[in-house]
C-alpha positions in Angstrom: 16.9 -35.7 -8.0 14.2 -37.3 -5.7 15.8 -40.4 -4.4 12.4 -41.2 -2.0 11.3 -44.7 -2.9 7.6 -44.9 -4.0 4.8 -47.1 -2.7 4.2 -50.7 -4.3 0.7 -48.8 -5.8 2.6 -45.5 -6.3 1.6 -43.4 -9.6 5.5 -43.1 -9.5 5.0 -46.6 -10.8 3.2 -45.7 -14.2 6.1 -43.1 -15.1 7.5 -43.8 -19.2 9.8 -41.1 -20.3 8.3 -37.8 -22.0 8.9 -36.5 -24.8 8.8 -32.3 -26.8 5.7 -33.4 -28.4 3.8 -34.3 -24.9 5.6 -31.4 -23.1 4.0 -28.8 -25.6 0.4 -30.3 -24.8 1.4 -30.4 -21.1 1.7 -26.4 -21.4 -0.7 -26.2 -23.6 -3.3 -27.3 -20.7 -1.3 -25.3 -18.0 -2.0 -22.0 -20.2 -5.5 -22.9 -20.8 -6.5 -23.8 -17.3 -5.4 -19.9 -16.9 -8.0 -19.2 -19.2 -10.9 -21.6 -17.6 -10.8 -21.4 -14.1 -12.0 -24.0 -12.1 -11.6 -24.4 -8.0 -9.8 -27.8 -8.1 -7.4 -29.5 -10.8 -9.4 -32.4 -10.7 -12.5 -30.6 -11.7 -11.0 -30.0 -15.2 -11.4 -33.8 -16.0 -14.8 -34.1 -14.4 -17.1 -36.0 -16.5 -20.4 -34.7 -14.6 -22.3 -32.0 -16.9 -22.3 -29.5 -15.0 -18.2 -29.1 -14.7 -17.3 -30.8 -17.7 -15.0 -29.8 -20.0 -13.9 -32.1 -22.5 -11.2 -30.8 -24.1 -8.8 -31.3 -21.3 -9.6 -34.8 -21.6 -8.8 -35.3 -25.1 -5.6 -33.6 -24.7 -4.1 -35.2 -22.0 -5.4 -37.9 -19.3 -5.2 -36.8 -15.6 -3.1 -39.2 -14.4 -0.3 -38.5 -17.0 -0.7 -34.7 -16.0 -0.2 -35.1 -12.4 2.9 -36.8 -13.2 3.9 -34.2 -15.3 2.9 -31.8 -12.9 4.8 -34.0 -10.4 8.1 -34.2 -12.0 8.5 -31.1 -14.0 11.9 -29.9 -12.9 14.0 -27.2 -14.3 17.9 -28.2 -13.3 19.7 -30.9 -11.6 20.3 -30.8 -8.4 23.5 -32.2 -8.8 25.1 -30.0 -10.8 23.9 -26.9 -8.6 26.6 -25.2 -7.4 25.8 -22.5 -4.6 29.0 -20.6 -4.7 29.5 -20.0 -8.4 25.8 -19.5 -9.6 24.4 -16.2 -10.7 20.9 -16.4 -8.3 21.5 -19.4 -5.8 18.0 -18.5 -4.1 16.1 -18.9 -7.6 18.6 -21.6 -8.8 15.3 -24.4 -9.3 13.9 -21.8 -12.0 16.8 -19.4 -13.0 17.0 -21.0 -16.6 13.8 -21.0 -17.7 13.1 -17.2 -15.5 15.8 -16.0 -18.1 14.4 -17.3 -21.3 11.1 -16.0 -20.3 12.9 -13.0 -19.6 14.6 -12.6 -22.7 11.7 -13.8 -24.4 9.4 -10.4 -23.1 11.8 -8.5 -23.7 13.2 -9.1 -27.3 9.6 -10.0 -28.7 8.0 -7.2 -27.9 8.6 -3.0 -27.9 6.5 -1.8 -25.3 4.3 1.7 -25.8 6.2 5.0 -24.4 3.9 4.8 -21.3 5.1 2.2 -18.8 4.3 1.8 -15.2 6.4 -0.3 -12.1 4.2 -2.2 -9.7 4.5 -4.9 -7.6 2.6 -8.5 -8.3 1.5 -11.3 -5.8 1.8 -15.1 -7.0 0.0 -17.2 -5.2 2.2 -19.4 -3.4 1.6 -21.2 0.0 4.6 -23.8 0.0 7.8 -23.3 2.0 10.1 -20.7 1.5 12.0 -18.1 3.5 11.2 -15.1 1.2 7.2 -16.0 1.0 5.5 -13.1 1.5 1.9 -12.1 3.1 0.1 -8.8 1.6 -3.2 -8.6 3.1 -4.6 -6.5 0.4 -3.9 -8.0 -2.8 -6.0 -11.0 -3.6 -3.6 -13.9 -3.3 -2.7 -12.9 -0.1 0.3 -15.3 0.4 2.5 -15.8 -2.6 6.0 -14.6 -4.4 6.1 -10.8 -4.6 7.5 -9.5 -8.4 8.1 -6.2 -9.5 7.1 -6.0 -12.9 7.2 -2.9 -15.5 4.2 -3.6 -17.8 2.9 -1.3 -20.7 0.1 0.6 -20.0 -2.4 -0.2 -22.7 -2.1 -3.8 -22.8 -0.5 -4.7 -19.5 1.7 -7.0 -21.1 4.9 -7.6 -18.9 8.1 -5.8 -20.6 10.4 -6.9 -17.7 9.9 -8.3 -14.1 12.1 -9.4 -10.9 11.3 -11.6 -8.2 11.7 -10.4 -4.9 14.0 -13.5 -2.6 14.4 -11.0 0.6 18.0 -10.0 1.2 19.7 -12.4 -1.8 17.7 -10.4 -4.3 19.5 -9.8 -7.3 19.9 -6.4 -9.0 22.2 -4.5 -11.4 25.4 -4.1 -9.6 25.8 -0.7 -11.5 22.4 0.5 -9.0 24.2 -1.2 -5.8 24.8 2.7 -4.5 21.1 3.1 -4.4 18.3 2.6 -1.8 16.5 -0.6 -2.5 13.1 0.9 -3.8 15.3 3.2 -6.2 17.2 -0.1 -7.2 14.0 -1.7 -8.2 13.2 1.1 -10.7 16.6 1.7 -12.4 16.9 -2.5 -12.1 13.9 -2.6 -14.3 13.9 0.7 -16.6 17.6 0.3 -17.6 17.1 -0.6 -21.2 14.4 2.1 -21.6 16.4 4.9 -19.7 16.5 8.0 -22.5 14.3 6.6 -25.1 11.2 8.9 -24.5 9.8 6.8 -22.2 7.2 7.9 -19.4 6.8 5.9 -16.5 4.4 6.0 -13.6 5.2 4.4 -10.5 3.6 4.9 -7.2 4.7 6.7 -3.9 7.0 3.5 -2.3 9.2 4.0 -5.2 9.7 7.9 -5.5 12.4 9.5 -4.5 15.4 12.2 -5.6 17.1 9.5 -7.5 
């Protein structure tokens, strides 16, 4: 809960409670702004020809998608309870990380040709397990190791690395952390025919 108190001419002011309906439009926009990209959030309700796209504006107006944007939250604070939870490090996301989870995994059987790699999200606010990889694209950003089909590329499983409090299969604990990763990810495909490619970081006699 954000307890700061807002500004006499604060959007925070304009706030009326959401409902499923506007939430699916909200994510309706966020997955299409994946598909058009445009340099600033702004830009996508421009009303100048040349960056115009009008569809954004007849499915939401700006200023109720900042708020949105602004509020989204994924657990209450108060209830959190650092001792007892599952992934304290991930606990602002760890619900809706496991149904996206569960969602790739039980939708979906993957091709017998699967490969591990690790993925860069861009991300440049504060947080201890941030991470800076000079070659990938992003740059700064959340590092996850995902196992994605090879055809299609389409995620199968994935894990976000948080440094030292990452969470793996306690039946891998024995193993070095880049074997971990593997096993953590392959588990439910182990002896099923599978082939997976991976590159040197995560080989070893394990």
């Amino acid at each position: 809960m954000n307890k700061a108190v807002p500004k006499e001419r604060s959007r925070w002011k304009k706030w009326t409670d959401t409902d499923e309906k506007e939430l699916r439009l909200f994510f309706s926009v966020l997955f299409l702004q994946g598909i058009v990209k445009k340099p600033k959030q702004e830009y996508y309700w421009s009303k100048r020809h040349i960056l115009q796209t009008p569809i954004f504006q007849q499915v939401i107006q700006k200023v109720r998608f900042i708020l949105l944007m602004k509020f989204l939250h994924f657990t209450n604070n108060e209830e959190f309870d650092k001792d007892n939870h599952p992934w304290p490090k991930l606990n602002k996301i760890y619900d809706i990380m496991e149904h996206l989870r569960n969602k790739f995994r039980n939708l979906y059987i993957p091709d017998k040709n699967l490969s591990i790699d690790e993925s860069l999200m861009r991300f440049k606010g504060r947080l201890s397990w941030k991470m800076f990889i000079a070659k990938k694209r992003a740059r700064f950003g959340l590092k996850f190791f995902v196992v994605c089909e090879v055809g299609t590329g389409y995620i199968a499983d994935f894990l976000i690395y948080t440094g030292n409090g990452t969470v793996y299969n306690p039946k891998f604990a024995k193993y070095p952390v880049s074997t971990k990763i593997v096993l953590h990810l392959m588990d439910r495909f182990l002896g099923q025919g599978y082939c997976v490619t991976m590159d040197n970081y995560y080989m070893s006699p394990q």
